[in-house]
C-alpha positions as CSV (number, residue, x, y, z in Angstrom):
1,X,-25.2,34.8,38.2
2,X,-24.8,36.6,35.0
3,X,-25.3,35.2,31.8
4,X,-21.4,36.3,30.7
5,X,-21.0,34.0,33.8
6,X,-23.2,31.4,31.9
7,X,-20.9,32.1,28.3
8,X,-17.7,31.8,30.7
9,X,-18.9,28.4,31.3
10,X,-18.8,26.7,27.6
11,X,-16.1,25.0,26.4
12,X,-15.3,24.6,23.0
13,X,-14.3,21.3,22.2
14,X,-12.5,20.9,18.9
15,X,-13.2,18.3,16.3
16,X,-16.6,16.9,17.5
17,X,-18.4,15.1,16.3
18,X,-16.2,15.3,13.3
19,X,-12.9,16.8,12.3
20,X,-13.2,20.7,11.3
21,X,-16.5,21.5,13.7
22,X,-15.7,23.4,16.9
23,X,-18.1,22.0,19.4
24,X,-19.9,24.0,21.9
25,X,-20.7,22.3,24.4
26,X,-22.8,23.4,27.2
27,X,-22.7,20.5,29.5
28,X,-21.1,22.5,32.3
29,X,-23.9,24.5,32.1
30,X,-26.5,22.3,33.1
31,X,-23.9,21.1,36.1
32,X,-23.9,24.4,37.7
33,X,-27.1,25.3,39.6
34,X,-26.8,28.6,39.6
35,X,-25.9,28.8,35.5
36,X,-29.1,26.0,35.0
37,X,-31.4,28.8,36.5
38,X,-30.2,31.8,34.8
39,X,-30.7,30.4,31.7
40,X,-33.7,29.5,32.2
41,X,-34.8,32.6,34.2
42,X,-33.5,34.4,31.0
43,X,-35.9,31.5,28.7
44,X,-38.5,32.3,30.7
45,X,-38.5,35.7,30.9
46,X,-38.9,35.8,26.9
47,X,-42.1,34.0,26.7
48,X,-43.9,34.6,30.1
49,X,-47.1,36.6,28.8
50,X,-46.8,35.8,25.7
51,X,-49.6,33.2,25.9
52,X,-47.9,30.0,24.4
53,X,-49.7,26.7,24.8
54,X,-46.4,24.4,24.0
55,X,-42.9,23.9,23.9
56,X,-41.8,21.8,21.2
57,X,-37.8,21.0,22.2
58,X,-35.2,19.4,19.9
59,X,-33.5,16.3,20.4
60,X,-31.2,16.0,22.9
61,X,-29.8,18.7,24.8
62,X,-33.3,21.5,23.7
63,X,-34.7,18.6,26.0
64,X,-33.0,19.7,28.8
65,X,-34.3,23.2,28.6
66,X,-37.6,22.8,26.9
67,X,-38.8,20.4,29.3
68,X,-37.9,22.6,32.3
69,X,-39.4,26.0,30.5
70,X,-42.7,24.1,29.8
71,X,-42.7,23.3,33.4
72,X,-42.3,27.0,34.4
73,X,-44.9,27.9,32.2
74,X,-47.1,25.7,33.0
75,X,-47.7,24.3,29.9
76,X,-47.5,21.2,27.1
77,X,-44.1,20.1,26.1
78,X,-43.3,18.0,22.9
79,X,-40.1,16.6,21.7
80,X,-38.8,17.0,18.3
81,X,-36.3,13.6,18.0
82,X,-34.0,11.8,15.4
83,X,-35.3,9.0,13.3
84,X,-36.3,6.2,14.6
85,X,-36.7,7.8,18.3
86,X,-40.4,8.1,18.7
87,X,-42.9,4.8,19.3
88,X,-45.8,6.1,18.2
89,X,-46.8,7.2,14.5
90,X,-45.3,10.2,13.1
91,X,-44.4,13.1,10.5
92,X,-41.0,13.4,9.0
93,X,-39.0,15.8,7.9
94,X,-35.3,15.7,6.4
95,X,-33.3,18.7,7.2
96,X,-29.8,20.1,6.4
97,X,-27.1,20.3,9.1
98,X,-24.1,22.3,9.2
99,X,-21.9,19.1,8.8
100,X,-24.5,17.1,6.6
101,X,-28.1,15.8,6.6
102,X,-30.4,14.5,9.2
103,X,-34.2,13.2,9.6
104,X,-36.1,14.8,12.1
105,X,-39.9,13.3,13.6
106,X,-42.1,14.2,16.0
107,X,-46.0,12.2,17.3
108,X,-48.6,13.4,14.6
109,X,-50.1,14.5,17.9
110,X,-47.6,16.2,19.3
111,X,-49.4,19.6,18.7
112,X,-53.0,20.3,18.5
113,X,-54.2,22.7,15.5
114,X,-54.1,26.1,16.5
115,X,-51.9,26.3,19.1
116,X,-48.8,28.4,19.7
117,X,-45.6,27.4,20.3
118,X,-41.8,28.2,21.1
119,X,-39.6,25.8,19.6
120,X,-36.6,25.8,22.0
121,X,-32.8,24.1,21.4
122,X,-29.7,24.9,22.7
123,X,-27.4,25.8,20.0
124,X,-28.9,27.5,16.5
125,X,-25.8,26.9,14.4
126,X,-27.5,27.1,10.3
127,X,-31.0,26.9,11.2
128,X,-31.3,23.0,9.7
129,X,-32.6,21.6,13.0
130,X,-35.0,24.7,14.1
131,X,-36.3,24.9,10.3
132,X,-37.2,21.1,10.4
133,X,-39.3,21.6,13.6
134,X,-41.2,24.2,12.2
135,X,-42.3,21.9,9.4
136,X,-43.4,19.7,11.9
137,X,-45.1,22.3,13.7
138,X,-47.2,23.2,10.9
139,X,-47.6,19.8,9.5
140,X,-50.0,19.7,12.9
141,X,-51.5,23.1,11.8
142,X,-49.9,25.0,14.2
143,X,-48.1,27.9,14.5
144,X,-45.0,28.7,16.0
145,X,-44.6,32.0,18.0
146,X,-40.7,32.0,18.8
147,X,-37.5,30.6,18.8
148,X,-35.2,30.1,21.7
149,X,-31.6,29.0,21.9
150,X,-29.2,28.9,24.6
151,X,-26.2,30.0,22.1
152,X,-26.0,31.3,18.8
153,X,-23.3,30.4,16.3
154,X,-24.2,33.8,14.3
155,X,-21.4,33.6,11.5
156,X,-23.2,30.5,9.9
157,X,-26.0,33.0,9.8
158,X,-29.0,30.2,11.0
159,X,-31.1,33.1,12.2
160,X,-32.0,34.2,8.3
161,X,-33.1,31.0,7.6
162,X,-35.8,31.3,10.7
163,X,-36.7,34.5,10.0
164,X,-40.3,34.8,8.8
165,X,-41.5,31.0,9.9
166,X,-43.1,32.7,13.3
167,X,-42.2,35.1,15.9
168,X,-38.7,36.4,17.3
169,X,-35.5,34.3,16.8
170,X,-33.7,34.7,20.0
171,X,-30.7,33.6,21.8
172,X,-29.3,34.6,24.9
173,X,-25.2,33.9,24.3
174,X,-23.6,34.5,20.5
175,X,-20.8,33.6,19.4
């Protein structure tokens, strides 16, 4: 499987989750095997070597992938949720979304000082969500080494608004 096989495989769903936003939604993705592990051959084969000691994933769907890529890899993950999400004590940070605002947390031990992470999702759209893990990432005085996404909505131009808070900003489909 190819990943134009992978990009033949989105839908766009109009409207969602409010009027004016074309959704892309990747959910047929993860319910073909063979598209699951391409992607995640392709995630992998961006950070194998590069000697990360986490993935931090975003809430819900960079779940899906993060978790799976840690496992690969062999190493941590941590998620990166909505408000209100996480039991334990936390940091906070409120972010801007392409369609409004949101509140993003994660443990205050969700990363150790020092490490090296990829902070992975599955759609970079204008950078809101990605930005506010970083923040949370070096709240915890670490560092993040790349971002990963699934699909890249480049006109809203989220990618300049990574750019320079650690390592490459990649994505393996753009629209």
């Amino acid at each position: 499987m190819t990943l134009d096989r992978v990009r033949a495989l989105i839908r766009d769903v109009p409207d969602f989750p409010q009027p004016g936003i074309l959704f892309k939604d990747i959910t047929p993705v993860m319910g073909d095997a063979a598209a699951f592990q391409t992607v995640l051959d392709a995630l992998e084969e961006r950070l194998r070597g590069r000697d990360f000691d986490r993935v931090v994933a975003i809430e819900s769907r960079g779940f899906v992938f993060g978790a799976a890529l840690a496992d690969r890899l062999e190493i941590g993950f941590s998620p990166v949720r909505k408000l209100g999400k996480l039991p334990y004590k936390t940091h906070r940070i409120e972010y801007a979304l392409e369609y409004g605002k949101g509140v993003l947390e994660s443990h205050v031990d969700a990363v150790h000082p020092g490490e090296k992470v990829a902070v992975v999702d599955d759609l970079l759209a204008t950078g809101g969500t990605a930005w506010g893990a970083a923040q949370l990432v070096e709240k915890q005085q670490a560092k993040v080494g790349a971002f990963l996404f699934v699909v890249e909505l480049a006109f809203l131009k989220g990618r300049s608004r990574l750019e320079g808070l650690g390592g490459p900003v990649e994505a393996l489909i753009a629209y």
